[in-house]
N, C-alpha and C positions, 0 to 999 in steps of 0.2 A: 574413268574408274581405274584405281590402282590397285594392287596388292600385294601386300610384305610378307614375310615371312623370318625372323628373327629364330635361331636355333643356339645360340651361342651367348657369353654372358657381356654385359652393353653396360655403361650409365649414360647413354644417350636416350635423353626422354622423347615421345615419339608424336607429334603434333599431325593430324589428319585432317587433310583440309579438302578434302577433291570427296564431292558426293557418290555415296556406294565404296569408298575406297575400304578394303578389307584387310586388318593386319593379326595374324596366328604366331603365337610362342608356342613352339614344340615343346616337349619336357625338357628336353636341356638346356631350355632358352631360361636365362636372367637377367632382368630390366632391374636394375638398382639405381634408378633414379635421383640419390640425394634429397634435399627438401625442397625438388621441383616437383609438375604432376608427372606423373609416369609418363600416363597417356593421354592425350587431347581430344576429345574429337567433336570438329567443329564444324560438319554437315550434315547435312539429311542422309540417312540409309547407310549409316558406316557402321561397322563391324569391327569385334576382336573375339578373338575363341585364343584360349590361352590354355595351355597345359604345363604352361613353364609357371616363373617366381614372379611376381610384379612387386616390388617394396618404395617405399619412401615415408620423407619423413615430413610430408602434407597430403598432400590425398593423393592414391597409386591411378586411379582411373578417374577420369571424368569427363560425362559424355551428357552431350547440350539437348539433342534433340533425334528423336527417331532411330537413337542406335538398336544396336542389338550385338549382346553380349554372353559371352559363354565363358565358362572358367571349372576344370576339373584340375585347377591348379593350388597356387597361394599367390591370393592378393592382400598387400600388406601396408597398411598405410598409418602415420602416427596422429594425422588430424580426421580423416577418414581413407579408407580402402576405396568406395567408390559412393564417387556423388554424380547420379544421373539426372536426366531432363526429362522433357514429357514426353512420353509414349515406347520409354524405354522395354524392352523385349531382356531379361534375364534372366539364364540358367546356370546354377551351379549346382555342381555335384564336389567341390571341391573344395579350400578352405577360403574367406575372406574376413579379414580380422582388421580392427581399430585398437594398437595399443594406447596411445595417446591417452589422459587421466579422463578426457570430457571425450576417447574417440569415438566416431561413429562408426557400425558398421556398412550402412549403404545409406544413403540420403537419398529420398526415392524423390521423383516426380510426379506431375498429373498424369493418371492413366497411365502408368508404368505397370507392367506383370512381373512376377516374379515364379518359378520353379526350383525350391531347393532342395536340393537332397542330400546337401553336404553339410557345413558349418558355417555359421554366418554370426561374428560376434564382436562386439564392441564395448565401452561403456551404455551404450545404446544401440542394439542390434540394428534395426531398420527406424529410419526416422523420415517422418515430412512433417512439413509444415507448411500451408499454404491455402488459398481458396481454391474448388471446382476440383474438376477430376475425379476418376473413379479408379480405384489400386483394384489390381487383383491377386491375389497370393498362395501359390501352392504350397505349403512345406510336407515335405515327407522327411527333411534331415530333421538337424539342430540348428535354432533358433535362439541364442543365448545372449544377454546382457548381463555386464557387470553392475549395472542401475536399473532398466528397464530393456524387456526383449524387444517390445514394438510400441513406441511411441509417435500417435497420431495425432493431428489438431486440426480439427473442423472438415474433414475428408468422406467421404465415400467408399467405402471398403470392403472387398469379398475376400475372406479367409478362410481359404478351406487345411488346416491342422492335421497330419495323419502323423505327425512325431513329435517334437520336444520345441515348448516356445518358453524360456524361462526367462526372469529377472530377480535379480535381488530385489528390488521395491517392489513391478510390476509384471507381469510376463506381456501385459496389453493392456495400452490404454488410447482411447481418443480422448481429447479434449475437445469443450465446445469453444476454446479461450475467442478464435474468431471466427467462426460458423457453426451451425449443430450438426454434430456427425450422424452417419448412416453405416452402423456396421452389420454386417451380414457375417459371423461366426457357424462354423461347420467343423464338427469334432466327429472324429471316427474312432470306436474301439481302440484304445491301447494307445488314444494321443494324449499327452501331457501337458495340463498347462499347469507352471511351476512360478507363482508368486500372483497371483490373481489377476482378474481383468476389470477395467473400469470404463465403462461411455458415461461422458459427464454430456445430460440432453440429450435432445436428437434422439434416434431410433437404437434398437440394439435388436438384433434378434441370434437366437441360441439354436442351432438347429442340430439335435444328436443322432448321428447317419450309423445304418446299418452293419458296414462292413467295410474292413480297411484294406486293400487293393496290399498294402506293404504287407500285411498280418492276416493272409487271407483265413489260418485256422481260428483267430482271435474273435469271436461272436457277440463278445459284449463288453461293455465298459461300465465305468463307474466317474464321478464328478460331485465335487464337494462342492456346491451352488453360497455356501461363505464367503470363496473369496473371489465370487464374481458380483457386482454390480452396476444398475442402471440398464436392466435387462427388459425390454418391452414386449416381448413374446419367446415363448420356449417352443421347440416343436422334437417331437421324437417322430424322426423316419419311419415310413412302413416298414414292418420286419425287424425293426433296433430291436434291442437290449440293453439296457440303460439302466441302471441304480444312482439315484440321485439323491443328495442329501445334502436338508437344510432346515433352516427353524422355520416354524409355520409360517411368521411375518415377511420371511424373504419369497417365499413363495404366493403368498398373500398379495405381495405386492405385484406382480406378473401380471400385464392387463390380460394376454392371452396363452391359456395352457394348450396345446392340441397330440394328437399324434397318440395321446397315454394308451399302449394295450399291451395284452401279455406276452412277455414275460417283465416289462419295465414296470420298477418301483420309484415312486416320490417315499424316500423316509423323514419323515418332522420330526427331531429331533427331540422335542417339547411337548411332541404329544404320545402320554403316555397313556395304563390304561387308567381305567375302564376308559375307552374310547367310543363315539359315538359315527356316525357318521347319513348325513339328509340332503335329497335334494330336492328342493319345495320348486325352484326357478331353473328354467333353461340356462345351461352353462354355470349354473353355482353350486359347486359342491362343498359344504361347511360340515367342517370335522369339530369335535368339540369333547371336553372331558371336564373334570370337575373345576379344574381351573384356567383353560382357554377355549375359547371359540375361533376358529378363523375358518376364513371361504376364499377358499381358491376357482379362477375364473376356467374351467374346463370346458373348450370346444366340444358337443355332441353329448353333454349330460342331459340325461331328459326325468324328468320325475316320473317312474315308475317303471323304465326300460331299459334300466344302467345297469352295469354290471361293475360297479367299483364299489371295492371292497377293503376294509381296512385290516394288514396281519399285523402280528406282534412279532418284532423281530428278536434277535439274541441280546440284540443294548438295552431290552425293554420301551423301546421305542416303536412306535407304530410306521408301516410303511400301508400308502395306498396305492393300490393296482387293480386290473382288472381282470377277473375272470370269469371265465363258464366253467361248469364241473358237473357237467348233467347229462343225463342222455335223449338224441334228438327223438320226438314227438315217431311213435308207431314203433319202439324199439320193444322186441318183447320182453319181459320179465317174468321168473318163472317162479312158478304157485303151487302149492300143495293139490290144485287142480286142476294144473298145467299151465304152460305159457298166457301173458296177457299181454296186449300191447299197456305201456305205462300209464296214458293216459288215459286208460280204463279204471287206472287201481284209486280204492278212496281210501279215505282213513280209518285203523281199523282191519281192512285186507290184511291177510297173511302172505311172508314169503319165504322162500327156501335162501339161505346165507352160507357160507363158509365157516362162519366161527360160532355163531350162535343159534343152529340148526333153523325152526320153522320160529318165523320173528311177525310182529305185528307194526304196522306202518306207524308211526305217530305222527307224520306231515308229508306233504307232498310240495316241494318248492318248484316255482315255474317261472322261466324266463323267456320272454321273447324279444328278438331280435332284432332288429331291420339294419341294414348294412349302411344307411346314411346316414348311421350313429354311433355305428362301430366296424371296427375294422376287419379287414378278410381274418386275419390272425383268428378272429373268436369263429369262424365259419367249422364244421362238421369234419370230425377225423374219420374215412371209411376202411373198415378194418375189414379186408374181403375175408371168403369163409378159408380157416385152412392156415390162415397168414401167421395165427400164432400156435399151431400146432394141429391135430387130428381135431378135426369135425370141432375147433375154435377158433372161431366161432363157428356154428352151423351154419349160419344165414350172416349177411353181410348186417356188422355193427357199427353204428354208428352213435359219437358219441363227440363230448367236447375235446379241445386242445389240452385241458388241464383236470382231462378227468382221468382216473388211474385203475389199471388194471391189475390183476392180479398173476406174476407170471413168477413161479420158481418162488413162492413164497416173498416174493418181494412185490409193493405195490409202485406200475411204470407209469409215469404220463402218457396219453395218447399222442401229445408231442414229442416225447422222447422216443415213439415208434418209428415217426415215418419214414418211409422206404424208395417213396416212388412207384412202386406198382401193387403189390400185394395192403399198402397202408397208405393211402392217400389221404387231401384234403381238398378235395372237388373244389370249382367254383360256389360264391357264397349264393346260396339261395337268397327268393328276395323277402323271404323271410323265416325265419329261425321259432322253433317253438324247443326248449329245451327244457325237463324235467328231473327232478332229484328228490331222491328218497331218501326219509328222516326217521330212524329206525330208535332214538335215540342214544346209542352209542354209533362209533364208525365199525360196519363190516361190509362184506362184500355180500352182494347178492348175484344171479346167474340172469347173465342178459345174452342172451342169440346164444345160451350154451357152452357162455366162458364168464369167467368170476370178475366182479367190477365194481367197483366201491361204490357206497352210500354215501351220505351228507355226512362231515366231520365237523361237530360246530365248533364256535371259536370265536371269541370277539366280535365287530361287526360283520363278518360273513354273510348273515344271512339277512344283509340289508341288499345284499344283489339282485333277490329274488322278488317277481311284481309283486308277491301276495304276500310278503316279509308280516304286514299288518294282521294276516288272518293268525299267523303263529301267534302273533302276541295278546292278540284277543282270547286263544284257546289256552294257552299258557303264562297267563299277565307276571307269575312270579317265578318265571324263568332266568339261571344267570349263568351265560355264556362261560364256557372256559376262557381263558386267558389265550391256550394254544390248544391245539388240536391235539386230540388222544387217539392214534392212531392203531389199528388193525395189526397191520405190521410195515415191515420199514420203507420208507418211502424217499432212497436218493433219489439226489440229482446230479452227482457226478458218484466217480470212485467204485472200488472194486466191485462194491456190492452190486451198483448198477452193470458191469460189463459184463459181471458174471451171469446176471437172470438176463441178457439180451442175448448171451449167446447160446442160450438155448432154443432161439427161435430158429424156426426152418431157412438153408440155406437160401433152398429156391420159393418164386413166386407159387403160393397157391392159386387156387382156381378165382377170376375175377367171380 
């Protein structure tokens, strides 16, 4: 085993032949190689970690088998920067470029890793071509082609994205040209892909992750599902935030949707309103309006125990998503002759409101739950007594993730409370009975002794609920708003929201 060490400027190219031999460019070190390779290296287990320059004017590195490579430097090569072998180990934090008209930025091998967190750019950033092997690829840097950012042909592929993969034609593509490829794609909040992605065959799956390790305050993302295809399963991570957007047909196309819960939207472009939305069959949910139908293949849709819901966005465009907005089964609500638990009250019942003084019930919506069909995310927010001010609630409230309280004249998500101790969200029961009250406009009503909204209807909405059917039977020439007519105002970001939060009590109330 040997070891070099270059600190000084050389055009002597650097050939390593002795197994494990280790060679390190300080920052002051320059390999200017001419239109030789820079660096050779032609055994098992050999290394370079570079902090200096490596250039030339055919490829600066090239490494056959088992190396492993680090560069928080500049590698510079005119027909590629580096062309590795199989089971290559590389990390950059640093630049490595292809000026060359057709250069490459890295020519990977089988089973090569990669870790970037710097720049990596060519006429074609990262390329293979070849049978077998499985890549694996971190980026947290930039990723950029002057043609295409990562082009692949019949390989195996883990990508996991946390910053910028761009190309002028394509940001990503595999080809089937000689094998069907296998990609495994992993986007994180606030990653970018810039020129679309294509898997020609073969598998492709889309996995949108929760939280970006680089972007730790960034919570949710967005993706324009356009200029991606040959997608064969989508998945949104426990916990994501995701807004997706695409025309019905591309999402139609998805053998497998899973993961959808809230706060993630699928927006369809195409479907506008009046919008419909049924689920007759396990996993099929079909959206439809006066001029398209399509069904999208949803893991864990059940006919009659869903909770997806179609809103009207600001493009006039329909997104679907899933919510609960109800309160859980024994919550009291309170009467002209005092508290009931909810699922005492029928239609008809009176109750005391905020805006509309002693109101009469027009529906009672009821959803249940079970967790092998939806995710923790829809499980009960418990709002101990005290937590948002004196004796509010009196009694511990519980209610959904996306049902809204009344605080400072402003209406808050229950997921916009939580706290950690005074506003939790326990483990999911193994089953769920949630209720909501249908007063026929939205106001609040008094539940454990603090003000909490009622049913706001709106488009599909109130196809969430099991007994959607009985409304319709009782009110056949009922026609939903477009959007919701709300009470009062109801962010989700911005001043108005920090100002009604910060009127809630410092410390932990009483559990």
């Amino acid at each position: 085993m040997s070891s070099t060490t270059i600190s000084t400027y050389t055009t002597t190219p650097v050939r390593l032949t002795t197994t494990g031999a280790a060679l390190t460019l300080t920052p002051a070190a320059t390999l200017a190689a001419g239109t030789a390779t820079g660096i050779v290296l032609t055994a098992p287990s050999q290394s370079v970690r570079t902090a200096g320059t490596i250039t030339s004017l055919g490829t600066a590195i090239a490494g056959y088998s088992l190396a492993t490579i680090a560069n928080s430097g500049l590698v510079l090569g005119y027909r590629a920067a580096l062309a590795l072998g199989p089971q290559t180990s590389l990390t950059n934090s640093g630049t490595i470029r292809a000026d060359g008209v057709s250069g490459i930025g890295i020519t990977l091998g089988p089973t090569d890793t990669l870790d970037n967190s710097g720049l990596i750019t060519g006429a074609r950033a990262l390329y293979y071509f070849g049978l077998g092997g499985a890549l694996t690829l971190l980026n947290t840097g930039t990723i950029a082609g002057r043609q295409d950012g990562i082009a692949l042909f019949g390989t195996a592929a883990t990508i996991i994205n946390e910053g910028t993969i761009s190309g002028a034609n394509m940001a990503l593509y595999d080809s089937n040209l000689i094998a069907p490829p296998s990609l495994d794609l992993i986007l994180t909040p606030g990653a970018l892909l810039a020129g679309g992605v294509n898997v020609a065959g073969g598998s492709f799956a889309l996995t949108l992750a929760a939280t970006n390790p680089m972007a730790p305050g960034l919570t949710s993302g967005t993706l324009t599902l356009t200029t991606i295809s040959g997608l064969t399963s989508l998945a949104f991570a426990p916990a994501a935030s995701w807004t997706l957007t695409a025309p019905s047909a591309e999402l139609a196309a998805i053998p497998t949707i899973s993961g959808l819960t809230s706060p993630d939207e699928l927006i369809l472009t195409d479907l506008t309103s009046p919008a419909t939305l049924t689920i007759g069959t396990p996993g099929q949910v079909t959206l439809s309006n006066a001029t398209l139908t399509t069904t999208l293949a949803i893991s864990g849709a059940e006919p009659g125990i869903s909770t997806y819901q179609l809103v009207k966005t600001a493009s006039g465009a329909y997104a679907l998503t899933t919510q609960a907005i109800c309160y859980l089964r024994g919550t009291n609500i309170l009467t002209p002759t005092g508290p009931r638990p909810i699922e005492t009250l029928t239609i008809g019942d009176h109750v005391l409101t905020r805006f509309g003084g002693i109101r009469p019930i027009r529906w009672i919506g009821r959803q249940t739950l079970r967790p092998a069909h939806h995710a923790p995310a829809l499980a009960p927010i418990r709002i101990a007594p005290g937590a948002l001010g004196p004796n509010q609630p009196a009694r511990p409230l519980h209610v959904s993730p996306g049902h809204a309280l009344l605080i400072n004249n402003t209406l808050i998500l229950a997921e916009q409370l939580l706290n950690g101790t005074t506003i939790t969200q326990p483990p999911t029961p193994p089953l769920i009975e949630y209720y909501q009250l249908d007063l026929g406009t939205h106001d609040c009503v008094i539940a454990e002794g603090t003000y909490a909204e009622t049913y706001a209807d709106a488009g599909a909405m109130r196809a969430q609920f099991d007994n959607e059917a009985e409304f319709h039977r009782l009110y056949p020439n009922h026609l939903p708003p477009e959007e919701p007519e709300l009470c009062a105002p109801r962010p989700r970001k911005g001043p108005r929201l920090h100002n009604a939060l910060a009127t809630l009590p410092k410390q932990s109330a009483a559990a």
